[in-house]
ZAFI-565742 format. One record per atom (N, C-alpha, C): x negated, y negated, z negated. Coordinates in Angstrom, 1 decimal, always signed. Layout:
# residues N
       xx       yy       zz
        X        Y        Z
...
***
This chain:
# residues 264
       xx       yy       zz
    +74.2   +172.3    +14.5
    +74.2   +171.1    +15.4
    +73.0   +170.2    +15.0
    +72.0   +170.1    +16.3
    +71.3   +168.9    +15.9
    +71.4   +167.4    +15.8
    +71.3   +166.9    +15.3
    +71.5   +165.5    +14.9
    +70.0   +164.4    +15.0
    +69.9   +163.5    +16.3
    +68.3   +163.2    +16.6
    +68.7   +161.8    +15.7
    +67.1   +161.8    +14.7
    +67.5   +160.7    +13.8
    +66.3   +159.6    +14.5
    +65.7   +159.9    +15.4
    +64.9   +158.7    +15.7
    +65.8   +157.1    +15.5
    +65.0   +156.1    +15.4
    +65.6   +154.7    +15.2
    +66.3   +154.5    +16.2
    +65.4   +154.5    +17.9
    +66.1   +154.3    +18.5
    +67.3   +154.6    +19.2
    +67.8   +155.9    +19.3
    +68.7   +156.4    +19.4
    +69.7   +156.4    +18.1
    +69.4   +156.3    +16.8
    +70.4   +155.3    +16.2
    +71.0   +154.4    +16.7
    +70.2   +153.2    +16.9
    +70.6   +152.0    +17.2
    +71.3   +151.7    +18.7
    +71.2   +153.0    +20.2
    +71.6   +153.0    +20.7
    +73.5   +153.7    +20.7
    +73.3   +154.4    +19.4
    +74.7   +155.2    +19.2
    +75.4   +153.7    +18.3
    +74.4   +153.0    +17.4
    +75.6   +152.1    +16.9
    +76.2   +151.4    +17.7
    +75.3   +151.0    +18.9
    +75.8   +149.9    +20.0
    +77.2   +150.4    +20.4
    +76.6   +151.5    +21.1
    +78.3   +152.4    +21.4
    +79.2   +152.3    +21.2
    +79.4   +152.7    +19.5
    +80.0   +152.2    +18.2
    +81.2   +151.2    +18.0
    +79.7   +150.2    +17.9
    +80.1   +148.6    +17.8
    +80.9   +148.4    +19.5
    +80.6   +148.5    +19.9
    +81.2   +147.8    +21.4
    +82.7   +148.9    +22.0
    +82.4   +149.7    +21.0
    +83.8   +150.7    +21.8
    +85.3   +149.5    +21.5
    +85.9   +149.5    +22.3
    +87.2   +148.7    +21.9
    +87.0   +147.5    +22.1
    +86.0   +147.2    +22.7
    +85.8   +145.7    +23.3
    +86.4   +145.7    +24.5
    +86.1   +144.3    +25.0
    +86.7   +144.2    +26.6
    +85.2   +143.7    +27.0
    +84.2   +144.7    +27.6
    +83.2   +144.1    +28.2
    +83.4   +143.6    +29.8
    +82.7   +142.6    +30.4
    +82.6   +142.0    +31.5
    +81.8   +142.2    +32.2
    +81.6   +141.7    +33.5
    +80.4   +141.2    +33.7
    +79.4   +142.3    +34.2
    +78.3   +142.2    +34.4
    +76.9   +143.4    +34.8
    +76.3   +143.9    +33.5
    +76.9   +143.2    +32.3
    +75.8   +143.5    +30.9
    +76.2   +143.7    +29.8
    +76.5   +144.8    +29.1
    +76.8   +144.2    +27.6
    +75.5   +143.6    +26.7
    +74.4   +143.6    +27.3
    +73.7   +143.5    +26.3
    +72.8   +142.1    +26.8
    +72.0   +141.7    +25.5
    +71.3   +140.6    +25.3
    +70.3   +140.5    +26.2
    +69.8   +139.6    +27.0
    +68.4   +139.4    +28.4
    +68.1   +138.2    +27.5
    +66.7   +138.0    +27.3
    +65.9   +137.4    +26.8
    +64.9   +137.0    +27.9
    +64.4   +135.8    +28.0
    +63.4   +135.1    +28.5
    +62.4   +134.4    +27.6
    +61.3   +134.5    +27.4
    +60.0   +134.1    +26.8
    +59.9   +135.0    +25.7
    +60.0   +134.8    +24.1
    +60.0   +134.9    +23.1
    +61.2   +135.4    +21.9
    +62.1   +136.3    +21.8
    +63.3   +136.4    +21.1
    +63.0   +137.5    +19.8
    +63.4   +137.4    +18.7
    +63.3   +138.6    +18.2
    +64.4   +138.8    +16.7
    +64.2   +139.5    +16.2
    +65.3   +139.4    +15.0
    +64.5   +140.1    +13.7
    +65.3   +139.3    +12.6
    +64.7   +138.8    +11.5
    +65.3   +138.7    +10.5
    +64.6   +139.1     +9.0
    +65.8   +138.6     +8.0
    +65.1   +137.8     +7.0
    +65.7   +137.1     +5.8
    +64.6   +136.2     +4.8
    +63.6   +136.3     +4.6
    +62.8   +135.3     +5.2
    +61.6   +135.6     +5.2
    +61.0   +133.9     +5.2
    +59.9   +133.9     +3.8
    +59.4   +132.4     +3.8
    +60.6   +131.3     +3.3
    +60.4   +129.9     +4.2
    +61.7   +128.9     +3.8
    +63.0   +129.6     +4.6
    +63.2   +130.3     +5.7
    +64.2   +130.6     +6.3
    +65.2   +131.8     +5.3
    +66.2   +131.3     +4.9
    +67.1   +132.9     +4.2
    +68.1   +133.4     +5.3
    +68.4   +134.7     +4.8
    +69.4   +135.4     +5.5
    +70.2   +134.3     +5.7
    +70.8   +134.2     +6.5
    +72.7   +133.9     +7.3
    +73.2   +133.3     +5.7
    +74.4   +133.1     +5.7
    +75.6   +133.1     +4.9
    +76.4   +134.9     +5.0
    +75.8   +135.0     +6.4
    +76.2   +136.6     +6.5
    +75.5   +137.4     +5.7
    +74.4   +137.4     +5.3
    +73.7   +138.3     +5.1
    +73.0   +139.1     +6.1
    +71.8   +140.1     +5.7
    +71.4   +141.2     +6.6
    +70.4   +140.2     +7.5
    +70.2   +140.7     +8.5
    +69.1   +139.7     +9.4
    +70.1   +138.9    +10.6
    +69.1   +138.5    +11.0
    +69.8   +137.2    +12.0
    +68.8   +137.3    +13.7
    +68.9   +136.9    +14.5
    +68.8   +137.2    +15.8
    +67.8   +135.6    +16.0
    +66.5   +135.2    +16.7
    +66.1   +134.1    +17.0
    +65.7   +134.0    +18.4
    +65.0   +132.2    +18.7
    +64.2   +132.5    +20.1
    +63.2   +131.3    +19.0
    +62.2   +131.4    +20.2
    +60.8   +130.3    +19.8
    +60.4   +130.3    +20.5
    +59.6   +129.1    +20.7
    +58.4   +128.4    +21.8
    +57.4   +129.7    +21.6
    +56.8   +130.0    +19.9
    +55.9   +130.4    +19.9
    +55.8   +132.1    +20.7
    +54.9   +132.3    +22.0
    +55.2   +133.0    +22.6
    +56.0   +132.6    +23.9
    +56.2   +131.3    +24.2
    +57.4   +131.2    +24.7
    +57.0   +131.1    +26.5
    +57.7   +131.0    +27.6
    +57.3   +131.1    +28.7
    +57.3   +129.2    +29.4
    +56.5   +129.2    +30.0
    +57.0   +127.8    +31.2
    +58.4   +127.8    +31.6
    +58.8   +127.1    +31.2
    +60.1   +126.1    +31.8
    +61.3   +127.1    +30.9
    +61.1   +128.0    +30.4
    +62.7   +128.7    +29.6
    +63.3   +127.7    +28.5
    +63.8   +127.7    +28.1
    +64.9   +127.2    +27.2
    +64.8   +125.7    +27.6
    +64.7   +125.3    +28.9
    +65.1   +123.7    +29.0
    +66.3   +123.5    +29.6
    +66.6   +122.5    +29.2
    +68.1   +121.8    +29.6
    +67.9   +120.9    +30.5
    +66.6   +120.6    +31.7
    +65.8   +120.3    +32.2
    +66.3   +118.4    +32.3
    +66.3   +118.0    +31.2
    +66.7   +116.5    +31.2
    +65.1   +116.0    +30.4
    +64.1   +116.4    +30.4
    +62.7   +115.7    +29.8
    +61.5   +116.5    +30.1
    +60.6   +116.1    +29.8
    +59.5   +116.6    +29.9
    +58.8   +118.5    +29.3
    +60.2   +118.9    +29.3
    +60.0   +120.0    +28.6
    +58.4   +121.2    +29.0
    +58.3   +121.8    +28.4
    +56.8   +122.2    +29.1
    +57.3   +124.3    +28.8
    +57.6   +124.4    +27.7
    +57.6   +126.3    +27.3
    +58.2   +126.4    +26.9
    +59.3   +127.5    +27.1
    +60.4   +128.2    +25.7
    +60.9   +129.4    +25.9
    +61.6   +129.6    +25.2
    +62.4   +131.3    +25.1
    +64.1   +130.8    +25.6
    +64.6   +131.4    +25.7
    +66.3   +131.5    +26.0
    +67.1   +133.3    +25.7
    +68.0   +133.6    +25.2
    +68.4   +134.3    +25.1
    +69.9   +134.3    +25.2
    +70.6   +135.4    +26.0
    +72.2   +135.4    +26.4
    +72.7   +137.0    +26.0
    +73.8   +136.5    +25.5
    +74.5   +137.6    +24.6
    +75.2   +138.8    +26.2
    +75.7   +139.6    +26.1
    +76.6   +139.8    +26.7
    +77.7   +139.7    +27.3
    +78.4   +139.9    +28.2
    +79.2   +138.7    +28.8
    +81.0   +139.8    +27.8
    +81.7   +138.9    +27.7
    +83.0   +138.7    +26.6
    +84.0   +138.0    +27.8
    +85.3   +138.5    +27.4
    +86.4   +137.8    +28.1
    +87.1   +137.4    +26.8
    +88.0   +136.0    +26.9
    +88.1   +135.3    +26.1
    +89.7   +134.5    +26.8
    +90.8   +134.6    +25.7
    +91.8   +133.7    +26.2
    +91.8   +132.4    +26.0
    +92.7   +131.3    +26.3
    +92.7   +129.8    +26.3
    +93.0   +130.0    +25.2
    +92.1   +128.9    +24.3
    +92.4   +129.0    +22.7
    +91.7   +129.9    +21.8
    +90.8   +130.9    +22.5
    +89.9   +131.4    +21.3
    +89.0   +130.7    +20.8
    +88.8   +131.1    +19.9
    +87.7   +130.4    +18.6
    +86.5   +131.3    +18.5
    +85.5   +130.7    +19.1
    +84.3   +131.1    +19.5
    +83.4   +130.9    +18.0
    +82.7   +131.4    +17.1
    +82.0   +131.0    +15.8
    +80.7   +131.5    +15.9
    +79.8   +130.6    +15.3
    +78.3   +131.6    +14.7
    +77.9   +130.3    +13.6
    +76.6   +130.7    +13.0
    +75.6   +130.0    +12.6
    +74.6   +130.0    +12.8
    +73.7   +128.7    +12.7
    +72.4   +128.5    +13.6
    +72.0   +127.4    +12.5
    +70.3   +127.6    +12.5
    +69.4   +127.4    +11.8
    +68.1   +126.7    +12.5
    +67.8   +125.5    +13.0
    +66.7   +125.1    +13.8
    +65.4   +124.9    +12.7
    +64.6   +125.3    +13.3
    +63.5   +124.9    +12.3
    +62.3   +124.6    +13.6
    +61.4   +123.6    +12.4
    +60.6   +123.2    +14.1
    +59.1   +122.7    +12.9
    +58.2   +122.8    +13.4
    +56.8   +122.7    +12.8
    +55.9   +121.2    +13.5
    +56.2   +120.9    +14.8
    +56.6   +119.8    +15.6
    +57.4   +118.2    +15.0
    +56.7   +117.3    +14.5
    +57.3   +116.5    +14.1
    +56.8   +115.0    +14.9
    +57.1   +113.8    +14.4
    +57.0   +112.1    +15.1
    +57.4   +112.4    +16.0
    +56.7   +112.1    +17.3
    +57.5   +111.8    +19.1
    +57.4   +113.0    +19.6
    +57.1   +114.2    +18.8
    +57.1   +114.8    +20.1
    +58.1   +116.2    +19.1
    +59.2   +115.5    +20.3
    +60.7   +115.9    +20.0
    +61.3   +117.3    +20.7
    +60.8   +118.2    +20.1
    +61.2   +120.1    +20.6
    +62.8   +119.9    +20.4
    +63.7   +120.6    +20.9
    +64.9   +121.3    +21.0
    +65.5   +122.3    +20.6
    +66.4   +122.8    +20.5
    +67.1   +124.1    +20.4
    +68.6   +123.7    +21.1
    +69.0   +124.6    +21.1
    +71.0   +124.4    +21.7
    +71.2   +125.7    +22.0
    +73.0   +125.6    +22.5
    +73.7   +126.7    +22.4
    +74.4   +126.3    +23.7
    +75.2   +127.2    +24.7
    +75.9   +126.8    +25.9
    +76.6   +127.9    +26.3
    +77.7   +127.2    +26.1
    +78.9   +128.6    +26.5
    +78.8   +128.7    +28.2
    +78.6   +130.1    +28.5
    +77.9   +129.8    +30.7
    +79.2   +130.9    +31.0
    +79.8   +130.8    +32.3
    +79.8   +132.1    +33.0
    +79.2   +133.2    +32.9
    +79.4   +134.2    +33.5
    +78.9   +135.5    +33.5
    +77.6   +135.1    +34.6
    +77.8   +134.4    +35.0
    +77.0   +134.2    +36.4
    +76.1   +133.3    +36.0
    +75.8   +132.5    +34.6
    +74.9   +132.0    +34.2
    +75.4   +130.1    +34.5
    +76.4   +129.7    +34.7
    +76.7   +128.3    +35.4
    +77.4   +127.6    +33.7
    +77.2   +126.6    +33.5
    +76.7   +126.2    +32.2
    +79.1   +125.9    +32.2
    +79.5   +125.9    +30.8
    +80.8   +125.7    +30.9
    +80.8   +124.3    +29.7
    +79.7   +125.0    +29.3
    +80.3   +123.8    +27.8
    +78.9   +123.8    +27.0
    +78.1   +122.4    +26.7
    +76.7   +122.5    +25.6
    +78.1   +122.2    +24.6
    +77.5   +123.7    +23.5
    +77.7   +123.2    +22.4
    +77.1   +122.6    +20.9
    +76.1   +122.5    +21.0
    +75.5   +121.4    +20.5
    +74.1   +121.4    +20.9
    +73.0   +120.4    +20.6
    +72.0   +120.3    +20.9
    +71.1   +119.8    +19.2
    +70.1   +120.7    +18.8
    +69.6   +120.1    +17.6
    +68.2   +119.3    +18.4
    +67.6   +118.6    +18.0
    +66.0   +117.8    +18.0
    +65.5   +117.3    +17.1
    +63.7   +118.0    +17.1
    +63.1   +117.1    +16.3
    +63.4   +115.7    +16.2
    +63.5   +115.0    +14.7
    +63.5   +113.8    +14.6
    +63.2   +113.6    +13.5
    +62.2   +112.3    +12.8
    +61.6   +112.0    +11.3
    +62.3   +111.7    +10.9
    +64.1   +111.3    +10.6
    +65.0   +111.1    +10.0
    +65.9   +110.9    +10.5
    +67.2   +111.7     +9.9
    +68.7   +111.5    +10.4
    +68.7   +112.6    +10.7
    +70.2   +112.7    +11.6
    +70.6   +113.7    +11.9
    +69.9   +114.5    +13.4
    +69.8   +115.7    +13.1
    +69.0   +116.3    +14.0
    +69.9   +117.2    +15.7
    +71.0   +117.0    +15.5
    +72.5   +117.6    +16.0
    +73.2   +116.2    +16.1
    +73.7   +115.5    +17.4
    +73.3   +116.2    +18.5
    +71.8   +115.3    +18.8
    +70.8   +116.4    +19.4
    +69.7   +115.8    +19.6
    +69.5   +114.6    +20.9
    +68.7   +113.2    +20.4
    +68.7   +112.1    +21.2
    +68.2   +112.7    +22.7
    +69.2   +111.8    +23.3
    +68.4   +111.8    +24.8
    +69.1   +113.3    +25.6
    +69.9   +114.0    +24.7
    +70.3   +115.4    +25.1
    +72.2   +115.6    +25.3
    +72.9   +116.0    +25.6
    +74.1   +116.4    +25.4
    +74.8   +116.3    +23.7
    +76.1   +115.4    +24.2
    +76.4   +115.5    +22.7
    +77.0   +116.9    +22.1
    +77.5   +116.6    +20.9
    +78.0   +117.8    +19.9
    +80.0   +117.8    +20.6
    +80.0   +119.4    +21.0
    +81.3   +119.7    +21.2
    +82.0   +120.8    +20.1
    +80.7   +121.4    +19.8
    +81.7   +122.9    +18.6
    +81.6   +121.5    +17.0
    +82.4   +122.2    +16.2
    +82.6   +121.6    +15.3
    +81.7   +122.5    +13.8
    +80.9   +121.3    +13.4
    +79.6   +121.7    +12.6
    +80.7   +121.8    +10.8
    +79.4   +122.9    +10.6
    +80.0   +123.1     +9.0
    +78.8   +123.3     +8.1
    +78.3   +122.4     +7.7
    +78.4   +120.8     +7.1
    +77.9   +120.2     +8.1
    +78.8   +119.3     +8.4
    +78.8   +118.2     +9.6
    +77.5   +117.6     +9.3
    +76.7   +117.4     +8.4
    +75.7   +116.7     +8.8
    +74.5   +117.8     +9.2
    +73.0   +117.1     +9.2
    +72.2   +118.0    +10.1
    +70.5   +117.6    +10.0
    +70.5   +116.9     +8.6
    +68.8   +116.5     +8.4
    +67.9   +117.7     +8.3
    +66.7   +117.5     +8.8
    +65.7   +118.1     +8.2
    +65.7   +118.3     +7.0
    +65.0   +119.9     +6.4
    +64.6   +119.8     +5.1
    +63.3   +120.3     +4.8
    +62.5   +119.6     +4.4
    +61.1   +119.6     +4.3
    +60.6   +121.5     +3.9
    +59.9   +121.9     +4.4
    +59.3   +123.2     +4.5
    +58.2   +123.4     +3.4
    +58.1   +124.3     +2.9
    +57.0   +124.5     +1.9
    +55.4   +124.8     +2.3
    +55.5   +125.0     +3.2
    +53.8   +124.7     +3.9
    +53.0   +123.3     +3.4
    +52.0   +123.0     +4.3
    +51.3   +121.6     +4.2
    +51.6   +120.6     +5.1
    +52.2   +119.9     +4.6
    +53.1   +118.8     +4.9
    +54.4   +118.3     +5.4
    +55.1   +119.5     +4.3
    +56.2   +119.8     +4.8
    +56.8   +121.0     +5.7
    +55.4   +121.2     +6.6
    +55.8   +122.5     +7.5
    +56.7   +123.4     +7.3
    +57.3   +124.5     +7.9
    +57.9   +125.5     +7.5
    +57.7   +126.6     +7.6
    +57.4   +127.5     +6.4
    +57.3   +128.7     +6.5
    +58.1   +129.8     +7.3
    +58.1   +130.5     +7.9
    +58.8   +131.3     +9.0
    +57.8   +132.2     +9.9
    +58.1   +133.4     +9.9
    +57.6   +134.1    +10.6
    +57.7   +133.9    +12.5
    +59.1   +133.3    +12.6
    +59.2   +132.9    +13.8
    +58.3   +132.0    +14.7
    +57.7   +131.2    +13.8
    +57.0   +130.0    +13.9
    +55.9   +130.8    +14.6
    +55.5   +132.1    +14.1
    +53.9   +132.9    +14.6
    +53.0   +131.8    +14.1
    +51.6   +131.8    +14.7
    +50.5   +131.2    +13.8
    +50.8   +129.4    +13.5
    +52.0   +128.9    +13.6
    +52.6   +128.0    +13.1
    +53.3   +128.1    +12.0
    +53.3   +129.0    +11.5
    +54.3   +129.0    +10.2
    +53.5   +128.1     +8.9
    +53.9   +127.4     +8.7
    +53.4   +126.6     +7.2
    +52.9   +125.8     +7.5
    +52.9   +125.4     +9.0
    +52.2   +124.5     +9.5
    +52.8   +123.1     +9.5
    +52.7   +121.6    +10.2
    +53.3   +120.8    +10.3
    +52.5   +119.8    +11.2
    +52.7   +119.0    +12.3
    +52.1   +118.0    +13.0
    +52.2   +116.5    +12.4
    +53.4   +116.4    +11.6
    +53.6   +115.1    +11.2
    +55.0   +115.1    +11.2
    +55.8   +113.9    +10.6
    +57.0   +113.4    +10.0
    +58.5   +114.3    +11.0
    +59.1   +114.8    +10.4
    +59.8   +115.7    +10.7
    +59.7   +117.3    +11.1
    +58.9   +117.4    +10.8
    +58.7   +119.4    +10.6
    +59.9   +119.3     +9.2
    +60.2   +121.1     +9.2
    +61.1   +121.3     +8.3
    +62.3   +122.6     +9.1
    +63.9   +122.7     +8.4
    +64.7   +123.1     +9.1
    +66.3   +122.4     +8.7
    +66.9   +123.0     +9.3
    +68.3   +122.4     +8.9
    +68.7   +122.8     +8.3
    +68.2   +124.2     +7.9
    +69.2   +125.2     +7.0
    +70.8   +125.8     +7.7
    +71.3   +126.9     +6.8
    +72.5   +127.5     +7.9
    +73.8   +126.3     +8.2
    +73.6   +126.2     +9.3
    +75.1   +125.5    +10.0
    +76.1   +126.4    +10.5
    +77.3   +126.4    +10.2
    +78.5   +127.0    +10.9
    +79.1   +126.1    +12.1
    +79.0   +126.5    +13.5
    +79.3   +126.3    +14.6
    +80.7   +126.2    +14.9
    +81.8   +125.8    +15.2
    +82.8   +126.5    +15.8
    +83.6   +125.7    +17.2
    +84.0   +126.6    +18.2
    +84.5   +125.9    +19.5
    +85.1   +126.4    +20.0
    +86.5   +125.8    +20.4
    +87.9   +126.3    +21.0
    +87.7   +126.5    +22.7
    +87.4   +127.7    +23.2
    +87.5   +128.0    +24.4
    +88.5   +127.3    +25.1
    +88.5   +126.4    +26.2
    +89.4   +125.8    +26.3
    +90.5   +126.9    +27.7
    +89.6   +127.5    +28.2
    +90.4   +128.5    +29.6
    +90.3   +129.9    +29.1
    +91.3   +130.4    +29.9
    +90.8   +132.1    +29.5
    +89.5   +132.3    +30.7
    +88.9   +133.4    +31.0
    +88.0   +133.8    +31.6
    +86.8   +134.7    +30.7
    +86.0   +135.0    +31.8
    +84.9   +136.1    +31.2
    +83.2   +135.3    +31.1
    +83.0   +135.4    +30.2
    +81.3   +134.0    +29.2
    +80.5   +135.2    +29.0
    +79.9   +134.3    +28.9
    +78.8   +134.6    +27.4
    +78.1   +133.2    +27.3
    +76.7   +133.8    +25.8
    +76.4   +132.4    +25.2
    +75.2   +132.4    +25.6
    +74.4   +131.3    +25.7
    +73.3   +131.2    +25.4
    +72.5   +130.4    +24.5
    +71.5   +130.9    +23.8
    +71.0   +130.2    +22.9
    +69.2   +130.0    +23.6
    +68.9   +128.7    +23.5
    +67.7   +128.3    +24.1
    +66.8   +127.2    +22.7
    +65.3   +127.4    +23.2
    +64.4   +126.1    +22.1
    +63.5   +126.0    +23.6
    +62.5   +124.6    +23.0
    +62.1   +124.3    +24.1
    +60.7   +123.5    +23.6
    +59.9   +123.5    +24.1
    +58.4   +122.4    +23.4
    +58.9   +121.3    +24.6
    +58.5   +120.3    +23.9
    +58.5   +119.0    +24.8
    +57.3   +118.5    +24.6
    +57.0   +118.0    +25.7
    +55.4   +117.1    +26.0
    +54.3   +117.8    +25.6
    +54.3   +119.2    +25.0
    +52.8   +120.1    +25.1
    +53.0   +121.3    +24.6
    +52.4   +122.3    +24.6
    +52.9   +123.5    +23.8
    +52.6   +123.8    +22.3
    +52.1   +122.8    +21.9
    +51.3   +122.9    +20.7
    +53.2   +122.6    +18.9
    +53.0   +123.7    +18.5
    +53.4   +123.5    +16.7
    +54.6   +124.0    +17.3
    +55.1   +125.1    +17.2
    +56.4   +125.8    +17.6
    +57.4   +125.4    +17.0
    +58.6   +125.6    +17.5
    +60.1   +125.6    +17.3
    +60.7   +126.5    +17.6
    +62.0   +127.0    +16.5
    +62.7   +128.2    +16.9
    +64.0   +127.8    +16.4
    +64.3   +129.0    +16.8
    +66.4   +128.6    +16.8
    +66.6   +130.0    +15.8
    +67.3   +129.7    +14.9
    +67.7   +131.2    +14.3
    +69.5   +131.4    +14.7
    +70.1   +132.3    +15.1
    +71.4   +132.5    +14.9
    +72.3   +133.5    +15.0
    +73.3   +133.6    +13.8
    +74.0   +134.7    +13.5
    +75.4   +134.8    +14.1
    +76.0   +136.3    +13.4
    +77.3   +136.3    +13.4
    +78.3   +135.7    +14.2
    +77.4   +135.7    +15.9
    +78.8   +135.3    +17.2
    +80.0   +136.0    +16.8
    +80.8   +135.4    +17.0
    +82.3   +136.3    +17.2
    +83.2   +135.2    +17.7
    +84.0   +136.2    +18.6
    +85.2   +135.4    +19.0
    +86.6   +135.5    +18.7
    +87.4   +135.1    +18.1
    +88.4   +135.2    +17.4
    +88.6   +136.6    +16.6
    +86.9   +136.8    +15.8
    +86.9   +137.7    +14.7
    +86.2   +139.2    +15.2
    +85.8   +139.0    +16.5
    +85.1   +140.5    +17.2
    +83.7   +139.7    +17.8
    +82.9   +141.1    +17.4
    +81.5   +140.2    +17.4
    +81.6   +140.4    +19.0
    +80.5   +139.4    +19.8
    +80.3   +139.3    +21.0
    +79.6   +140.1    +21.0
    +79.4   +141.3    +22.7
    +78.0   +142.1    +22.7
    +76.7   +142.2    +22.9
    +75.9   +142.8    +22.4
    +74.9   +142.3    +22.2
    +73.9   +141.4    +21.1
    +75.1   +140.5    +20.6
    +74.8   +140.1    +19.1
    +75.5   +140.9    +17.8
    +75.2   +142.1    +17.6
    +76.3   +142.3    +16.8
    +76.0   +142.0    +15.4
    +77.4   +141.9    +14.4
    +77.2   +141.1    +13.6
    +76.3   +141.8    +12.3
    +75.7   +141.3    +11.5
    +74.7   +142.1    +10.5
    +75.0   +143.0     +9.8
    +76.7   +142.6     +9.2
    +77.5   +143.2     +8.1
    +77.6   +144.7     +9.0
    +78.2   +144.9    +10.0
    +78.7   +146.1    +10.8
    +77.2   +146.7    +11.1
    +75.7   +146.0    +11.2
    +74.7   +146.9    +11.6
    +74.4   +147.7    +10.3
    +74.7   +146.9     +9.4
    +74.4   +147.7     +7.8
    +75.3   +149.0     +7.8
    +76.4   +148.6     +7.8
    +77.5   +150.2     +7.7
    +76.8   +151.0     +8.9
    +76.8   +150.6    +10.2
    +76.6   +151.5    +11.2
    +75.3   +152.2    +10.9
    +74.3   +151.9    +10.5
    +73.0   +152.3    +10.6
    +73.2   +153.5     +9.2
    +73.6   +152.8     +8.0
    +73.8   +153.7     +7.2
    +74.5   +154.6     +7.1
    +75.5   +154.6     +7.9
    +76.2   +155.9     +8.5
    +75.7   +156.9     +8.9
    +74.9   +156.4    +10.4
    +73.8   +157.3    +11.1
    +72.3   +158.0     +9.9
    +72.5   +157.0     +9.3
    +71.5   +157.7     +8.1
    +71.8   +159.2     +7.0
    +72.9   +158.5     +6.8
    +73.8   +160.0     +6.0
    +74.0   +161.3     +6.9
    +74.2   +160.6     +7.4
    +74.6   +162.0     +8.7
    +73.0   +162.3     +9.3
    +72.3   +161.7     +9.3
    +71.0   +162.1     +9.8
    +70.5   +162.9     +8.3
    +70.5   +162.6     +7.4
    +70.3   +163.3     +5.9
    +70.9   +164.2     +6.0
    +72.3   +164.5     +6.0
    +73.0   +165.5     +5.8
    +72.5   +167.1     +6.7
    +72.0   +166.3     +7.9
    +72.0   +167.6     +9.4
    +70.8   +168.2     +8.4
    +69.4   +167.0     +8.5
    +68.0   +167.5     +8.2
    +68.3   +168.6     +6.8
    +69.3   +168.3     +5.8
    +69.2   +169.1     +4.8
    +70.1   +170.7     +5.2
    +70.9   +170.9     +6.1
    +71.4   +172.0     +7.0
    +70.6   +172.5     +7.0
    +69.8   +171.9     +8.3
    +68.8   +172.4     +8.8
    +67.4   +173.5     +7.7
    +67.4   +172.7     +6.8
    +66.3   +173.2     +5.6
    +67.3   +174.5     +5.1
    +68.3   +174.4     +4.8
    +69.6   +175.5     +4.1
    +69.5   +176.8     +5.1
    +69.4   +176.5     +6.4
    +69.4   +177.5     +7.0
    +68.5   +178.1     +7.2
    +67.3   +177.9     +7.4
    +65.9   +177.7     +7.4
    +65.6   +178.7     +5.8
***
């Protein structure tokens, strides 16, 4: 038996995998991205998750006109990214963690947020909104929708980045990384999200960042480990399960290739 070990068809058998036994919805199990999205593991000031393994982002840098706005300010570029769509009863507990980091500091206040939408993309619930700010809490960000999921650690300051002047190191950032504009660059470090679906029906999430007032010193959103009452959502699957699944497909991709040489 042949056994094709390319990456991608790995990573299309894990999906499989991962999503068999789900209840998928909707036109998609998978993740649609607009501007800039990519995935990532410790790297610079940003560490893996609390999960471990890599973590899933979006960023300005790269990012398109008008994506990730919550069209309440002068937004100018960004990225957005939507998981696939999940059915969910009244009372599930929706969880992730998310990481804003922004290179963008003083007045000119970038975004990130999360929004639980329809399948159909019609917004149900912001659950939280982070923004640049030179001090205080950065969640929920001024001028933006308040905080509905319930934060773990409730608080939400900047923390100064190891670049020049604070900036933050990150690859996400692109030729912004270690960079800084002024008073408030940095990130929040990992927050745990969580929010009680209030109806049953069929979602998904989205996670959006956004430049405000020019496109200049990027911002990005990092975030892990969606799950809804303990099953990851599709599309985002969770890091822990990519590690077993890939390594599975590896052994078994070892095992055939050494057959193959036996019989040979």
């Amino acid at each position: 038996m042949f056994i094709n070990s390319n990456p991608s068809t790995i990573k299309s058998a894990a999906v499989a995998v991962l999503t068999a036994g789900l209840m998928l919805t909707g036109t998609s199990a998978s993740a649609v991205c607009v501007g800039s999205c990519g995935t990532a593991g410790a790297n610079g000031d940003i560490t893996a998750s609390p999960l471990g393994g890599t973590y899933d982002y979006v960023t300005t840098a790269g990012g398109v006109s008008g994506a990730g706005s919550l069209g309440v300010d002068t937004e100018t570029n960004g990225s957005i990214n939507t998981t696939g769509s999940f059915a969910a009863d009244a009372g599930s507990v929706l969880s992730f963690y998310f990481n804003y980091v922004t290179s963008d500091g003083s007045g000119f206040a970038d975004y990130g947020w999360s929004q639980l939408q329809t399948v159909s993309g019609n917004a149900v619930a912001t659950l939280f909104t982070a923004r640049t700010t030179p001090s205080g809490d950065t969640v929920p960000g001024f001028g933006l929708p308040g905080l509905l999921a319930t934060l773990t650690p409730g608080s939400t300051p900047i923390q100064i980045g190891t670049g020049g002047g604070g900036g933050p190191v990150w690859s996400g950032l692109g030729g912004d990384s270690g960079r800084c504009f002024d008073t408030g660059c940095g990130y929040t470090g990992w927050i745990r999200a969580d929010y009680t679906i209030a109806a049953a029906g069929n979602y998904r999430l989205a996670f959006g960042v956004t430049n405000w007032s020019d496109t200049q010193f990027a911002s990005g959103l990092a975030y892990d480990g969606v799950i809804v009452d303990g099953n990851p959502v599709p599309g985002v699957p969770e890091p822990g399960t990519w590690a077993m699944l890939i390594a599975g497909f590896g052994l078994v991709g070892a095992a055939a290739r050494r057959r193959r040489t036996a019989i040979a």
